[in-house]
N, C-alpha and C positions, 0 to 999 in steps of 0.2 A: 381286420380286413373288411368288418361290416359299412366303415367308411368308404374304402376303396369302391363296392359293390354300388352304394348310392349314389358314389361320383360317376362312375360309372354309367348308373340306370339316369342319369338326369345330364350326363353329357348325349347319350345317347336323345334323351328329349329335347333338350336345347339343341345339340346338335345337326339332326337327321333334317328341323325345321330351316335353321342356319345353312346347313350344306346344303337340302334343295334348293332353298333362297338364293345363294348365295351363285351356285351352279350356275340357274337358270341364267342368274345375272351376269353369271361370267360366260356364258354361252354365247348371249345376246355382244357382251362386247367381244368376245373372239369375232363373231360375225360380220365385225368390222373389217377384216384382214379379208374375206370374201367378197365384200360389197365396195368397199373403196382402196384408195391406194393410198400408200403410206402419208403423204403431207397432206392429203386431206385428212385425215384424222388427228393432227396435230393440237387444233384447238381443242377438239373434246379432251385428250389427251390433258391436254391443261387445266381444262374446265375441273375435271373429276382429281386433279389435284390440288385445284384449291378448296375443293368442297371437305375432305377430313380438317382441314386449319381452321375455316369456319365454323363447324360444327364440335371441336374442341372449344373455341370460345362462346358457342352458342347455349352450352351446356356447360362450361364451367366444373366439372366433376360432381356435377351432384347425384349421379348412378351409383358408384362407387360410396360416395359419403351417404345415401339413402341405406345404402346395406350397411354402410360401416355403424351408424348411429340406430335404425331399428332394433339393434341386436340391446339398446339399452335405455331408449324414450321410447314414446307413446308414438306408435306408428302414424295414427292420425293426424296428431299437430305435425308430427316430421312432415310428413306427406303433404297436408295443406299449405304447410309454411313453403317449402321448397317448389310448389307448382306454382303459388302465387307470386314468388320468384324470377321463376323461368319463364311463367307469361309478359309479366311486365319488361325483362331483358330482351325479348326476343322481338316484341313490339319494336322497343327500341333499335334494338342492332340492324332489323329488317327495313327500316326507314333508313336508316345510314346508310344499306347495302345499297339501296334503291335511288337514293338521291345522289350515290356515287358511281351507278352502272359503268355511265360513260368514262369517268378516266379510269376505273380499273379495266375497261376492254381494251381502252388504248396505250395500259402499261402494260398489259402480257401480248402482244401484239395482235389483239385483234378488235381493231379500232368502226369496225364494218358489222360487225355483230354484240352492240349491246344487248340486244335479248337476251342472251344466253347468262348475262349475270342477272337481270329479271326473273327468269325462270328457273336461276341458279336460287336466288332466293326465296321464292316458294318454296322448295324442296326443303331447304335448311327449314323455313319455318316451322313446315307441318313436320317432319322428321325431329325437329328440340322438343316439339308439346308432345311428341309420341314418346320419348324418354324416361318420364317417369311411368306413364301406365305402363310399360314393357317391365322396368324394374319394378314395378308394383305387384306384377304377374308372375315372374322369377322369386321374389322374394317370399309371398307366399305359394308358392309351388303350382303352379298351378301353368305343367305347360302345354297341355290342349290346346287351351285360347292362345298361349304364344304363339303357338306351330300354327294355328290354322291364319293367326293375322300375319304373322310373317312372309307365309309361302302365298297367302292371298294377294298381297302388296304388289310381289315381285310378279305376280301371274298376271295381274293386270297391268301391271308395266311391261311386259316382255309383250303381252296382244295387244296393247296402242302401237309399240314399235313395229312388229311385224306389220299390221295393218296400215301404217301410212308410208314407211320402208318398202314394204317386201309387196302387199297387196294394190296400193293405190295407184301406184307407176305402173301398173302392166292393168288395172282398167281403165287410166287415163289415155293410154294407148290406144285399146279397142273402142271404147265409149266414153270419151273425153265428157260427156252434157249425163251422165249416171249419176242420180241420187245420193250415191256414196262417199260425190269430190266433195257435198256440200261443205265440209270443212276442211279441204284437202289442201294447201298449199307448196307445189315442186319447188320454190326458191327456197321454204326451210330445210329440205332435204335434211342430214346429219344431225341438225339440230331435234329432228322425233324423239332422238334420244333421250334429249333433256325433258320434252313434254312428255313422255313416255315416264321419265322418272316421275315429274309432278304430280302425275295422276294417279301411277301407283303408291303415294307417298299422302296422297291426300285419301285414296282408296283405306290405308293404315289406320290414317289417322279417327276416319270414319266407324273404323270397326275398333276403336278404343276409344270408344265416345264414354259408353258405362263406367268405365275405369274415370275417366275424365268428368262425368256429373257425379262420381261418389267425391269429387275435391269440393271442400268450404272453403270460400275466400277468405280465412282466418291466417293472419299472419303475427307469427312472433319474432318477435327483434331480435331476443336472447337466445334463441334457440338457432337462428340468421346468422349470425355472428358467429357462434360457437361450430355451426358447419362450413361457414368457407373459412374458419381457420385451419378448420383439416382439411378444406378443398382446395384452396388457391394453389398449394405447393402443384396437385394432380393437374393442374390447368397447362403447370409447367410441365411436368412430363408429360403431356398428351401433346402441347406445341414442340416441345424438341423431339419428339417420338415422329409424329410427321413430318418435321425438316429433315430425322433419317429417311423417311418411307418415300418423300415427297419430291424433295429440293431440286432432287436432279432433273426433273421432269421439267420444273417450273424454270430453272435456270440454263437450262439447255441452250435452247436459242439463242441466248444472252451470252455463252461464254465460248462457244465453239466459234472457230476460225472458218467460218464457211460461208460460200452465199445464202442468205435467208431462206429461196425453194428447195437447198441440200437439206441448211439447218430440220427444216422441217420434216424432210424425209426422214433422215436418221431418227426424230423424235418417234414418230410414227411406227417407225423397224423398232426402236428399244422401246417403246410400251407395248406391242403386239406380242417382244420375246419375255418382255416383265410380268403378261397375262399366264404363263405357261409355269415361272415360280410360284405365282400366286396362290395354285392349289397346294398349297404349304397354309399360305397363309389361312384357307378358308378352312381347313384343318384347327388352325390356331385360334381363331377366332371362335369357334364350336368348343372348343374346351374352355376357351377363358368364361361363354356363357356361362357354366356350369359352374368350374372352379372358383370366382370367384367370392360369390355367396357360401359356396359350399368349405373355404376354407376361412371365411369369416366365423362360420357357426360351430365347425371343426376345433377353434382357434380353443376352447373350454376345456375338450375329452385332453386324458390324462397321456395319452399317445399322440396327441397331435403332430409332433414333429417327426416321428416316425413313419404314420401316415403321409407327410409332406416329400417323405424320401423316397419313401413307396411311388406317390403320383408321378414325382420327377422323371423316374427308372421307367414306370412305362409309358410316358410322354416321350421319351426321346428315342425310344425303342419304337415306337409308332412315326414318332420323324423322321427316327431311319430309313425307316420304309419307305415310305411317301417319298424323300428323295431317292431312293435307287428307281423307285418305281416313273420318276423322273427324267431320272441321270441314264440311268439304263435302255429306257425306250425314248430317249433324245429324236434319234432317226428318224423312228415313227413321228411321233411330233412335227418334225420338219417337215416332210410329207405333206399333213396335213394342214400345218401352216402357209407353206406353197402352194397348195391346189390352182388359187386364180390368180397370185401376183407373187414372184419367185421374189422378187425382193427381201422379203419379207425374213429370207432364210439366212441372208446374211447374218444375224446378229442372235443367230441358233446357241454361240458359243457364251454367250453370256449368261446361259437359264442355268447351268449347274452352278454357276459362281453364287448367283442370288438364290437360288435354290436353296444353299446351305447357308448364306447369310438368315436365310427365313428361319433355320432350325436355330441358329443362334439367338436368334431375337425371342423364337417358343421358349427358349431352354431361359431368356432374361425374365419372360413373364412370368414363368414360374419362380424364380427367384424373387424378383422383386416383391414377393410375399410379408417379405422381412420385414421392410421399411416400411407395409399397410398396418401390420397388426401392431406392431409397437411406433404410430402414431411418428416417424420419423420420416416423412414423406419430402420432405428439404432435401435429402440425403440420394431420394432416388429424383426428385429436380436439379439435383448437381453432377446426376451421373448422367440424366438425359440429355443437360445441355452440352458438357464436355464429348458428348456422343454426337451433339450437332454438331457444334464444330467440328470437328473431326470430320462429319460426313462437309459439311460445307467448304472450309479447306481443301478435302481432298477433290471433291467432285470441280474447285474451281483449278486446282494445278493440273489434275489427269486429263478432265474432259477436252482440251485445248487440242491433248498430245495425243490419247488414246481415245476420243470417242465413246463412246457409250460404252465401250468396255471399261474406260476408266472410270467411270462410274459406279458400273457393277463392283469391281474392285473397292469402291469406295464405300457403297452399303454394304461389301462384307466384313470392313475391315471394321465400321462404325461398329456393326453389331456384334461382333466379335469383342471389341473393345471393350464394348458396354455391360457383354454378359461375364468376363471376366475381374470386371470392376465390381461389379455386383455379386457377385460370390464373395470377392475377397471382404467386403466390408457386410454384407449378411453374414459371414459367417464370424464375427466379431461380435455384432450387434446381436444376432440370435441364430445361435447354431444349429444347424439342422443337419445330423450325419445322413449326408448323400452318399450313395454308394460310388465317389469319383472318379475309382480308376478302372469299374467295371462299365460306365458312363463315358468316358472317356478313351476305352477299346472300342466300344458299340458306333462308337464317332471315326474314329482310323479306321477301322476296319470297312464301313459303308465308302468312305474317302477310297480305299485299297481299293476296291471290288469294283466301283465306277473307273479307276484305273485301267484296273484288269479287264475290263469290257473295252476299252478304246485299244489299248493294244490289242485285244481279238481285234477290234474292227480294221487293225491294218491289214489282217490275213486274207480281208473280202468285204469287198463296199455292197454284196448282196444285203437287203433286206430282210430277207427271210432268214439269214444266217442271223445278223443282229438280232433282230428278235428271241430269236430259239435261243444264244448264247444269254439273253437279258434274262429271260424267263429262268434260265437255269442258278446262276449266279442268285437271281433273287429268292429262288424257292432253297436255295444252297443258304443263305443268309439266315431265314424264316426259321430252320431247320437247325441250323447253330444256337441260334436266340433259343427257341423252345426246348431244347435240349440243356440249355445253362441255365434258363428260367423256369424248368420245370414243375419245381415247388409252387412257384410262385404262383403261376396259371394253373395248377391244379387247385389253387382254392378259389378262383374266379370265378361266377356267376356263368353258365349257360355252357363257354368254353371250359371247363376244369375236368368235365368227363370226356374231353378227349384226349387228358394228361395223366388219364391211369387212374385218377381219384376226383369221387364228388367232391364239389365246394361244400368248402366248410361253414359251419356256421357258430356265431355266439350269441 
C-alpha cells in the first residue's frame, strides 16, 4: 500500500498544479459560449484541434522514452542527447509550419486568417522545448517548480485574454485615444486567444530557462537511435489517440450536409458541449502526470502488479464519480451553458455519451501499461490506429445522418473498442489481476443511477427537484463504494481514519 500512498501524494502534486492549470484554461474557453456565438467560434474550435497532432509530432515521444531510459543510462547524456534533438526538430518543423500558414488556413476553411497558424506556431514552439525541463522536473520529483510554472503559464495567459477580451472594448468605448489601446487591435477580436496562449507559453518557457542552461550541446547517435526505436511506435499512438480525440471537430464542416454558416454552428454547439466532458479528461490527465513515472519505477517492487490493480480499482471508482457528478447535474450545466445564447443547449444530450467515452479512454491508459514496460509499444500503435479508423469511419457515416450526436456515438464507441482490445491482449502479454467483475459493476451501476435520475426527471422539469434528486443518488453511490471498499480506504493516507481504522504502514 506504501506505493499506492505515493501515487497518491504525487498525483495530488502533479495533479492539484494540472487541474488549476488546466481549470483556469478550461474556464477561459467555456467563456466563449458567453461572449460569442456558436459559428464564430468555429475556427478556434479547429485551431485548438490541430494543435495536440502538432505537438504529438513536434515531440515525437521523447517524455515518455526520457522516463522510460533514465531508469537505466546516465541521466545526463539522456537528457543532453534528447534536448539537442528536439531543438534542432522543432527549428525545423516551425519553418515548414510557417512557410505553409497560408494553404493550411485555406484547407481547414479559413482562408482570411493566416495568423492564426503563425501564432499557432509559436505556441507549438515554445511548448516542445518546454517538454523536456517539465519531464526533467517530474522525474526527479521535484513538484513545487512544476506547480508554480505550470499555474504561472495559464495565469498569464487567462490575464492577456481577459485584458484585450473582456477590458479593452469597454475602454475603447469610453476613451478610444487611452494609453492602454496602445497595443490594442478590435479586428483580432477571438484571435486574443491564440496571443493569449503565446504569451503564456513563452511566460513557461521563461521560467524553465535553469532547467534548460543545465543542457550541454552534447549529442550521442547511439544512444539517438536506440531511443526512437522505443519512441517512434509512441508517436503512433499519440497520432491515432488524437484522430479519436480530434477528427471530428476537424472534419466536421467537411462531411455534414449543411450550409457552411449551419456547418459552422453546429461545430461551435458540439465543442462548447465537448468542454463540459472534458472535466473527465482533466481528471485523466492529472493522474497520467503522476502515474506514469511512478509505474515505471514501481515496475522493480515484487508486487508490482498488484499495485497496478490496486491504481486501476480506484481510478475508475474516481471516474465514476466524476461522471455521475456530470450526468447527474446535466440540468445545471445547461443553465449555465445557456445564460447568454440558448443555442448552445441544443447538443446538452451529447456530454454523458462522451462523458463515459472519457472513462473508457482513463480505464485504456491505465492499461496501456503493458505494452510500455515490456518494450511492445507496436502492439499499442496497432490498437490506436485500428481505434482511428473506427473513430474516422464512424464519424464519416454518422455525422451526415446524426450530427454531432453521431459523432459522440463514434468517440464512445472508439474508446470503448480500444480499451477492451487492450485488456484482452495486456492480459496475454502481461497479466495483471484486475479486480474485473467488481470494476465492471462500479461501471453498470454509475450507467443504472444516471438512468434513474432521467426517469426522476420525467416526474418534474423543476430544477431544484433535479438537483436535490442528483445529490442524493450521488451521496447513495459514495456510500455503497465506501461500504464495499472499506478495507481498502482504511489504509489510505489522511482518509483511512474515517473508515474506522488508521492507515497502515510498512
Amino acid at each position: 500500500m506504501s506505493g499506492i500512498k505515493k501515487l497518491a501524494g504525487q498525483t495530488l502534486w502533479y495533479g492539484l498544479p494540472t487541474i488549476g492549470s488546466r481549470f483556469l484554461g478550461y474556464i477561459l474557453n467555456f467563456s466563449l459560449s458567453f461572449i460569442y456565438q456558436a459559428a464564430d467560434t468555429a475556427d478556434l474550435t479547429q485551431i485548438y484541434a490541430i494543435v495536440p497532432f502538432v505537438n504529438i509530432l513536434f515531440t515525437y515521444g521523447v517524455e515518455t522514452s526520457y522516463f522510460r531510459f533514465s531508469q537505466q543510462m546516465d541521466k545526463d547524456r539522456l537528457y543532453n542527447t534528447l534536448n539537442v534533438s528536439i531543438l534542432s526538430s522543432t527549428i525545423l518543423f516551425s519553418a515548414i509550419l510557417l512557410l505553409f500558414s497560408h494553404s493550411l488556413a485555406s484547407a481547414t476553411l479559413m482562408p482570411t486568417h493566416p495568423e492564426y497558424f503563425v501564432w499557432l506556431t509559436g505556441i507549438i514552439f515554445l511548448d516542445t522545448l518546454a517538454t523536456l525541463p517539465f519531464a526533467k522536473l517530474r522525474q526527479e520529483g521535484r513538484p513545487r517548480k512544476y506547480a508554480f510554472v505550470r499555474v504561472a503559464g495559464i495565469v498569464v495567459n487567462v490575464l492577456v485574454v481577459v485584458f484585450f477580451i473582456g477590458v479593452c472594448p469597454q475602454i475603447a468605448n469610453k476613451n478610444p485615444d487611452s494609453l492602454l489601446l496602445f497595443c490594442y487591435d478590435p479586428s483580432i477580436g477571438i484571435g486574443y486567444y491564440l496571443i493569449g496562449n503565446l504569451v503564456g507559453s513563452a511566460t513557461t518557457f521563461l521560467l524553465l530557462w535553469k532547467e534548460w542552461r543545465s543542457c550541454r550541446f552534447s549529442f550521442d547517435g547511439k544512444l539517438w537511435k536506440e531511443v526512437m526505436k522505443y519512441a517512434y511506435p509512441l508517436v503512433i499512438v499519440g497520432l491515432g489517440g488524437m484522430v479519436n480525440e480530434m477528427i471530428s471537430r476537424l472534419v466536421y464542416q467537411h462531411v455534414v450536409t449543411l450550409p457552411p454558416a449551419e456547418a459552422k454552428r453546429q461545430l461551435g454547439i458540439f465543442a462548447a458541449n465537448y468542454r463540459l466532458a472534458v472535466l473527465i479528461t482533466i481528471f485523466i490527465q492529472m493522474f497520467r502526470m503522476a502515474a506514469e513515472p511512478f509505474f515505471f519505477n514501481q515496475a522493480k517492487e515484487e508486487n508490482a502488479k498488484k499495485t497496478y490493480a490496486r491504481v486501476m480499482k480506484f481510478f475508475v471508482i474516481a471516474c465514476c464519480c466524476m461522471f455521475l457528478g456530470i450526468g447527474l447535474f446535466l440540468d445545471l450545466f445547461e443553465k449555465i451553458l445557456t445564460l447568454k445564447f440558448k443555442e448552445y443547449g441544443e447538443g446538452i444530450h451529447i456530454v454523458p455519451i462522451l462523458a463515459m467515452g472519457s472513462v473508457f479512454l482513463g480505464i485504456y491508459y491505465n492499461l496501456s501499461i503493458w505494452y510500455k514496460l515490456t518494450n511492445r509499444n507496436l502492439y499499442g500503435a496497432g490498437i490506436t490506429i485500428a481505434g482511428a479508423i473506427v473513430t474516422v469511419l464512424l464519424n464519416i457515416w454518422w455525422i451526415p445522418y446524426f450530427g454531432y450526436t453521431g459523432s459522440a456515438w463514434a468517440t464512445f464507441s472508439c474508446y470503448g473498442f480500444m480499451m477492451v482490445t487492450s485488456y484482452l491482449f495486456g492480459q496475454k502479454m502481461y497479466p495483471i489481476p484486475y479486480a474485473k467483475k467488481k470494476l465492471i459493476s462500479y461501471l453498470v451501476l454509475t450507467t443504472l443511477i444516471f438512468f434513474l435520475h432521467k426517469g426522476l426527471g420525467l416526474l418534474s422539469g423543476n430544477i431544484y427537484f433535479s438537483i436535490t434528486t442528483a445529490s442524493l443518488l450521488l451521496l447513495a453511490f459514495l456510500y455503497f463504494v465506501a461500504n464495499i471498499e472499506r478495507k481498502e480506504f482504511q489504509q489510505l493516507p489522511v482518509v483511512g481514519k474515517f473508515f474506522g481504522a488508521p492507515p497502515l504502514s510498512k
